[in-house]
C-alpha positions as CSV (number, residue, x, y, z in Angstrom):
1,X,0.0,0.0,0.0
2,X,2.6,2.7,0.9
3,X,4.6,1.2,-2.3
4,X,1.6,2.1,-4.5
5,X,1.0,5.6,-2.9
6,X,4.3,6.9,-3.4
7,X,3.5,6.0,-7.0
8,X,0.7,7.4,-6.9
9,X,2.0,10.6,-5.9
10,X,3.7,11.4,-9.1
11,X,0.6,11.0,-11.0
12,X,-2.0,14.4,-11.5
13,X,-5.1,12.2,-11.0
14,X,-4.8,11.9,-7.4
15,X,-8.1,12.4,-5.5
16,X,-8.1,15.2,-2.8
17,X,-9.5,14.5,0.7
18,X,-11.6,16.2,3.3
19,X,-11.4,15.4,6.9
20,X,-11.9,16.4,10.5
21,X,-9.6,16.6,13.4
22,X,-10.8,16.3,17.0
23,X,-9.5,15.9,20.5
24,X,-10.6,13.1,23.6
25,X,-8.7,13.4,26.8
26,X,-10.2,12.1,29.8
27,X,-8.0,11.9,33.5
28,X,-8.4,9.5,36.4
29,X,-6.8,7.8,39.2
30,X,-5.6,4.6,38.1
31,X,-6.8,2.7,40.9
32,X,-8.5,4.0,43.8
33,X,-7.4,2.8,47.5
34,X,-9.4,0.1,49.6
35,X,-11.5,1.6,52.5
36,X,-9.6,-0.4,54.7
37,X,-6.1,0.3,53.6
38,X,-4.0,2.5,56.2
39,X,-1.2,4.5,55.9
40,X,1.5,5.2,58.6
41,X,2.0,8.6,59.7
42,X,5.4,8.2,57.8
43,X,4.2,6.6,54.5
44,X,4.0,7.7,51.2
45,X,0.9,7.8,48.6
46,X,1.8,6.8,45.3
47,X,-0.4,8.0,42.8
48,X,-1.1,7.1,39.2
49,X,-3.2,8.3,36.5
50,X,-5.4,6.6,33.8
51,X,-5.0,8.7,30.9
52,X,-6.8,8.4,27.2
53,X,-5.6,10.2,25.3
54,X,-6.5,10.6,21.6
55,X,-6.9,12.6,18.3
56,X,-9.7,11.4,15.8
57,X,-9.3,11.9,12.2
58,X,-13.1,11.7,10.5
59,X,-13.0,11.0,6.6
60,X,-15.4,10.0,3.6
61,X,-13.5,8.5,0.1
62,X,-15.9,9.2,-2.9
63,X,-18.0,6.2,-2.2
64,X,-19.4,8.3,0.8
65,X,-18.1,5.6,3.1
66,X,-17.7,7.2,6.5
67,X,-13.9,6.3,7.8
68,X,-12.8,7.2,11.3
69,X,-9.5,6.9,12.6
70,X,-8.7,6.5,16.7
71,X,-5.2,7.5,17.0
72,X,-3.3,7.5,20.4
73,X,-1.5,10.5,20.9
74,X,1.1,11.7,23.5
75,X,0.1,13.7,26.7
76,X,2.6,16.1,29.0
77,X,1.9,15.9,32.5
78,X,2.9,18.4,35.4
79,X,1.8,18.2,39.2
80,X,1.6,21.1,41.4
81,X,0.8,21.2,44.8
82,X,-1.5,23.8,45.9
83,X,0.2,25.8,48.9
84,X,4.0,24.3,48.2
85,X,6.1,22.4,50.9
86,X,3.4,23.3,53.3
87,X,0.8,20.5,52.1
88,X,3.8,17.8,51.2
89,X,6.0,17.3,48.5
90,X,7.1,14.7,45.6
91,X,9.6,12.5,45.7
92,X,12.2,12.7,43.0
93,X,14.9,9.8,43.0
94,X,15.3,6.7,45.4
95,X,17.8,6.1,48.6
96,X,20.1,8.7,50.0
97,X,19.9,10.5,46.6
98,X,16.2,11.4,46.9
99,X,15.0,14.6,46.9
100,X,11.5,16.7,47.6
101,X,9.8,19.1,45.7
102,X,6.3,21.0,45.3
103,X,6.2,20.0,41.4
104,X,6.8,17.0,39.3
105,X,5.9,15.5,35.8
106,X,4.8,12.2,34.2
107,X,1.3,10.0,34.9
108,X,2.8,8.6,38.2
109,X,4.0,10.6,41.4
110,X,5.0,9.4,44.8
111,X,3.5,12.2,47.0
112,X,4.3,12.9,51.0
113,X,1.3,14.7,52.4
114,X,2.2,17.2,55.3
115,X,0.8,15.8,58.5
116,X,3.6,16.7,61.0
117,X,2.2,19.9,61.7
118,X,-1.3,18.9,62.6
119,X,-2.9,19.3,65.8
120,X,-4.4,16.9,68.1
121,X,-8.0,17.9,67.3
122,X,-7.8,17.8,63.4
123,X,-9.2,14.6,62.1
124,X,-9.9,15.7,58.6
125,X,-7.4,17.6,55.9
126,X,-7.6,18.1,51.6
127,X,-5.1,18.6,49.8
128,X,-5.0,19.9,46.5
129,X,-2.6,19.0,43.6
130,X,-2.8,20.7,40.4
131,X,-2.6,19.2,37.2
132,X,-1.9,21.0,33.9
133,X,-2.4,18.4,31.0
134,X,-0.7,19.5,27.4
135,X,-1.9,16.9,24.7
136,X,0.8,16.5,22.0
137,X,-1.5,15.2,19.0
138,X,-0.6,18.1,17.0
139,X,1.1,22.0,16.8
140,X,-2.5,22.8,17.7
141,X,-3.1,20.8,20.3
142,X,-0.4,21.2,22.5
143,X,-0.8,24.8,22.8
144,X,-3.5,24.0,24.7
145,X,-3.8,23.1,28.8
146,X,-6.1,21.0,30.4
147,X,-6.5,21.9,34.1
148,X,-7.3,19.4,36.3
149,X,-7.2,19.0,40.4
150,X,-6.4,15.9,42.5
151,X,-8.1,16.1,45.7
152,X,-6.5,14.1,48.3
153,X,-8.8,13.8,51.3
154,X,-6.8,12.4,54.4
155,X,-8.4,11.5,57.3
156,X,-6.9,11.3,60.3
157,X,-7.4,8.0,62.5
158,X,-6.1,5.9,65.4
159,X,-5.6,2.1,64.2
160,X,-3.6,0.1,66.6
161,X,-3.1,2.6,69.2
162,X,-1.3,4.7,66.8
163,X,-1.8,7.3,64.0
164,X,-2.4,6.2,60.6
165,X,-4.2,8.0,58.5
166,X,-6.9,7.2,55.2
167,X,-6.7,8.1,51.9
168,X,-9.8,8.7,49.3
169,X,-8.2,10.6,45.8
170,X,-10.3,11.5,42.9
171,X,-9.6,14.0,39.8
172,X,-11.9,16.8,38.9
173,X,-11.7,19.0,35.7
174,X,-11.1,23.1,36.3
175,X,-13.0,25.4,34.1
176,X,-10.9,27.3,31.9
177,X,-11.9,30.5,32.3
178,X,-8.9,32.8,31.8
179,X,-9.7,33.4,28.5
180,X,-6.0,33.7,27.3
181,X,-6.0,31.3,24.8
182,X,-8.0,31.6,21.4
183,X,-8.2,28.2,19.3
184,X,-8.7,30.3,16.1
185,X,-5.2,32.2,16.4
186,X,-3.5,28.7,16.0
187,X,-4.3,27.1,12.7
188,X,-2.9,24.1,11.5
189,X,-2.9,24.2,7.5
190,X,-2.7,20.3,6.9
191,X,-3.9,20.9,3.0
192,X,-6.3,23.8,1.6
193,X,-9.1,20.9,0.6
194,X,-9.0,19.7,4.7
195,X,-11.5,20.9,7.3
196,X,-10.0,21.5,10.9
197,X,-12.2,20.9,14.0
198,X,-10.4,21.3,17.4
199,X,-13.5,20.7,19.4
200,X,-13.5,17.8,21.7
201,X,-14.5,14.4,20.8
202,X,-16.4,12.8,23.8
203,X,-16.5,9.5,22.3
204,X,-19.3,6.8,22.9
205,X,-18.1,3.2,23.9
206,X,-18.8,2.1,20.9
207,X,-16.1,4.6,19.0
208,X,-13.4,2.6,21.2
209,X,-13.2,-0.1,19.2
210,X,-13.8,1.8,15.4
211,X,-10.0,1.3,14.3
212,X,-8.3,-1.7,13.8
213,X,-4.7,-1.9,13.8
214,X,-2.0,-3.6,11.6
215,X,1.7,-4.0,11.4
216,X,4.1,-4.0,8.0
217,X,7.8,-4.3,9.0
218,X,8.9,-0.8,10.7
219,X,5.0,0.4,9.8
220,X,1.4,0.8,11.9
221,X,-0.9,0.7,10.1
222,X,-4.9,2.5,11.4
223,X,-8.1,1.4,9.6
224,X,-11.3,2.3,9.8
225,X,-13.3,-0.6,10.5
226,X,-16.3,0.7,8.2
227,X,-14.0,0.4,5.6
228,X,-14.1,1.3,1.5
229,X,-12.1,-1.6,0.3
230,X,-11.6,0.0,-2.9
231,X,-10.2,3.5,-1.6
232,X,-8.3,1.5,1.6
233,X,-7.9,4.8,3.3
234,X,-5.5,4.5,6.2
235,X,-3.1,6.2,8.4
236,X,0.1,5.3,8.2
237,X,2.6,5.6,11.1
238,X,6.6,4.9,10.7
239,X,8.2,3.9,14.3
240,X,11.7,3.0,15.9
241,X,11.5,0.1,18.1
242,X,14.1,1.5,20.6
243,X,12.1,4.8,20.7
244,X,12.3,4.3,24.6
245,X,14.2,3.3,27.2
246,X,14.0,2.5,30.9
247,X,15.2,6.0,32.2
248,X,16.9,4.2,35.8
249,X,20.4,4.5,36.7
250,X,21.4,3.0,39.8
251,X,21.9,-0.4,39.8
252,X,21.0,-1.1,43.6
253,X,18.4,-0.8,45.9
254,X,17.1,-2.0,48.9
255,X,14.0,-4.1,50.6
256,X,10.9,-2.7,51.0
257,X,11.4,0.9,49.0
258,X,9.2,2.3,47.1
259,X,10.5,4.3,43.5
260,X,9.4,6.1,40.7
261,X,10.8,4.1,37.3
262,X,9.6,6.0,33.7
263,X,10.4,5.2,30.4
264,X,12.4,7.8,28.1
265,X,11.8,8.9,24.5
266,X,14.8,8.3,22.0
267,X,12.8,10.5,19.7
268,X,14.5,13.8,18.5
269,X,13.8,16.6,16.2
270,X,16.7,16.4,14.0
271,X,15.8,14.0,11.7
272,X,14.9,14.3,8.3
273,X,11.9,12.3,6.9
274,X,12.7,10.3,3.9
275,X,8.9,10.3,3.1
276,X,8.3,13.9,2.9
277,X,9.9,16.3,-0.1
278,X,9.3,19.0,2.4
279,X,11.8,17.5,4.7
280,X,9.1,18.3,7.4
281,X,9.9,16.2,10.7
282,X,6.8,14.2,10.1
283,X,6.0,10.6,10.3
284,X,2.5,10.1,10.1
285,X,0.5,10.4,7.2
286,X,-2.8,9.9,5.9
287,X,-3.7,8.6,2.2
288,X,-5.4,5.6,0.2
289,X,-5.3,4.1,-3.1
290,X,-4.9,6.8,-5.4
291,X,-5.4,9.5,-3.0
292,X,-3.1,12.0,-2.5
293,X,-0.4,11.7,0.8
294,X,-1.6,13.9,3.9
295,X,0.9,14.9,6.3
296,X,-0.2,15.4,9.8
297,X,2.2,18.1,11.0
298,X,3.5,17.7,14.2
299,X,1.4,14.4,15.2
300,X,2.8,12.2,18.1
301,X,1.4,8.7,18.1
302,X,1.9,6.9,21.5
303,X,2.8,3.6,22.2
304,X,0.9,1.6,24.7
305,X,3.7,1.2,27.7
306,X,3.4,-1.5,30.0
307,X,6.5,-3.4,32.6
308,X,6.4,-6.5,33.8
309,X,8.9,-7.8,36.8
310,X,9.8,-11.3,37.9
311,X,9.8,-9.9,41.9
312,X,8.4,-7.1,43.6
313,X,4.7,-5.4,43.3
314,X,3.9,-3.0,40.5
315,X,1.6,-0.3,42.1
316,X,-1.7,0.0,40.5
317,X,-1.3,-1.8,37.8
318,X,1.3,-2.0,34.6
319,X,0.3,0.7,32.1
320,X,1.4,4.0,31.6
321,X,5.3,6.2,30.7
322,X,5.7,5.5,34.5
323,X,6.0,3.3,37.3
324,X,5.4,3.0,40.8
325,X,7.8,0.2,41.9
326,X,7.8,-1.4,45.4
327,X,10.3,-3.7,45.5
328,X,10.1,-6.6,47.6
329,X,11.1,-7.5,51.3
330,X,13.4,-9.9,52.5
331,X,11.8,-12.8,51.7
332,X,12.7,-11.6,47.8
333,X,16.3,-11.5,48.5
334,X,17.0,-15.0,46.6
335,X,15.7,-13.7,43.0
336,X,17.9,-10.7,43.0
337,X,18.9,-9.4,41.0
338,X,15.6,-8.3,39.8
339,X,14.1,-7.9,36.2
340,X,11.9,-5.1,34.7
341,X,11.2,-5.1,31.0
342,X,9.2,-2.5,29.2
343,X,7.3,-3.3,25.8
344,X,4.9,-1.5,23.8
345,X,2.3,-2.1,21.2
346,X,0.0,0.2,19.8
347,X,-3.8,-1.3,19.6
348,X,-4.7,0.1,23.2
349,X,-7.9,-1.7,22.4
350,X,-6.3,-5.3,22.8
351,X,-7.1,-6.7,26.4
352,X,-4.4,-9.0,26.4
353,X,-1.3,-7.0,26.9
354,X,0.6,-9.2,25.7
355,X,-0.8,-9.7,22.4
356,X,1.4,-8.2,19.4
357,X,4.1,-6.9,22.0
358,X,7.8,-5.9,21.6
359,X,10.2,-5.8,24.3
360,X,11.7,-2.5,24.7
361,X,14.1,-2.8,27.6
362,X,15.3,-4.2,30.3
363,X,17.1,-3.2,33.0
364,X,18.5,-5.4,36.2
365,X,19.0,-4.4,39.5
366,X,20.3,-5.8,42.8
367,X,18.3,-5.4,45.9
368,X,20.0,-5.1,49.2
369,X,18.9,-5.4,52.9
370,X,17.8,-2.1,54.5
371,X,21.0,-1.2,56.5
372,X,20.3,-1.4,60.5
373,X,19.5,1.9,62.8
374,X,22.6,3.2,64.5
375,X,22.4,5.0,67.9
376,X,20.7,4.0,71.5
């Protein structure tokens, strides 16, 4: 297919095509805690978000076949706490190196409320964290913020004859009312005959499943599954199997730690794209049998992420750029050193992880005992 539409490209009877471009981005916790399940006074909160995030590209070829296209598109993620140090902090590296700040990035965080200040008689505290959500599916797009809030509700309780406390977390979208941003000052000219819509798609269930995904060599392939067989629109997607990489440098660590691990893009800017005679930094295209080639300018399609280890617990769940790692206690010493892998695929409508997955990278590391408390 992509042999014949570069051939087709030189000819002067190349249909034109009209199509839409909308946005879906929807937040939540990842998993949300038990009503049972304490914290100590000393304990961290990991948190981790769910996060869809997509562009939709709406076509129809000449046989007025309706063609829609669900493409996964990257998302950049910054946390803010509301107040600073005073209400907690993040937790940025792992050990004696780790440090604690009022901001961080990424779809995972390891968050340390402020409690130590509290008085006797407070049973009840919210905290807020702010969340400012930038969704790279295009140069339109990602000139735009999503605001969002994490509440954290803490309440205060005595388990055990000592002070632990419970956590309930949910996400709630802010109301953009600032009024500095204006989507019609930021036009994206993907081809005179195309129709630009940046409104937001809130897709029914059933528009989950609507595109089907293939894979030719280095290429992923998106097709409408209400598909013209004769125009075989599609959008075509080139990508570099060691596009990331387990971002993780020390090489020990010790029992019963928690850590943030993420995965790192190999991706630059620098290179020039063989398929475009613009030499345009775009891989992603859009076209069909004897249709002319669409480049989507500045589109990022995202992999679907997910880790797997042979010891240790992966907090809420496997998905996502990030990783909330505990590793394991003791008891765990014998299978160290421990393995974490990261693959990808990119049908995040497939249940079965597994399915059609390539390993990325994998990165071994021994864990040690927790060295013993010194002093009377």
């Amino acid at each position: 297919m992509l042999k014949n539409s570069k051939n087709n490209q030189e000819s002067n009877n190349n249909m034109s095509l009209e199509f839409d471009v909308q946005r879906y981005l929807d937040v939540n916790i990842a998993s949300s805690f038990d009503d049972n399940y304490y914290f100590g006074i000393k304990d961290a909160i990991p948190i981790t978000l769910k996060v869809e995030s997509f562009i939709f590209i709406k076509s129809y070829c000449k046989h007025n076949i309706h063609h829609i296209f669900r493409l996964p598109v990257k998302t950049k993620i910054k946390w803010k706490i509301k107040g600073g140090t005073d209400n907690g902090a993040f937790q940025i590296g792992s050990g004696m190196d780790a440090e604690f700040f009022a901001r961080d990035s990424g779809d995972s965080v390891i968050f340390y409320p402020q409690l130590k200040n509290i008085s006797k008689d407070t049973t009840y505290k919210n905290i807020c964290i702010y969340l400012t959500i930038n969704q790279l599916g295009s140069t339109l797009f990602e000139h735009q913020e999503y605001k969002f809030i994490v509440n954290v509700n803490i309440l205060i309780v005595r388990k055990f004859l000592k002070r632990d406390y419970r956590v309930k977390m949910f996400v709630t979208k802010l109301d953009d009312d600032d009024g500095n941003y204006d989507e019609n000052n930021h036009k994206v000219d993907y081809d005179d005959s195309s129709i630009l819509n940046s409104n937001i798609l809130r897709p029914d269930d059933d528009l989950k499943s609507i595109t089907r995904v293939e894979q030719e060599g280095n290429l992923i392939l998106f097709k409408s599954v209400n598909s013209c067989k004769i125009c075989n629109l599609m959008v075509i997607v080139k990508y570099n199997k060691s596009s990331f990489y387990i971002k993780f440098f020390k090489k020990h660590l010790i029992t019963t730690e928690i850590i943030k691990i993420f995965a790192e893009s190999n991706n630059t800017n620098t290179t020039k794209n063989k398929w475009n005679n613009n030499n345009n930094n775009n891989s992603v295209l859009l076209t069909g049998t004897n249709y002319k080639k669409y480049y989507l300018d500045g589109v990022k399609i995202e992999p679907r992420l997910f880790w797997k280890s042979n010891s240790g617990k992966l907090v809420y769940g496997n998905l996502g750029q990030s990783l909330i790692y505990y590793t394991p206690g003791e008891e765990g010493l014998s299978k160290s050193p421990l393995t974490i892998n990261l693959y990808f695929q990119y049908d995040h409508s497939l249940e079965d992880l597994q399915q059609e997955a390539s390993l990325l990278d994998t990165k071994k590391i021994w864990i040690l005992r927790q060295p013993p408390l010194m002093g009377g």
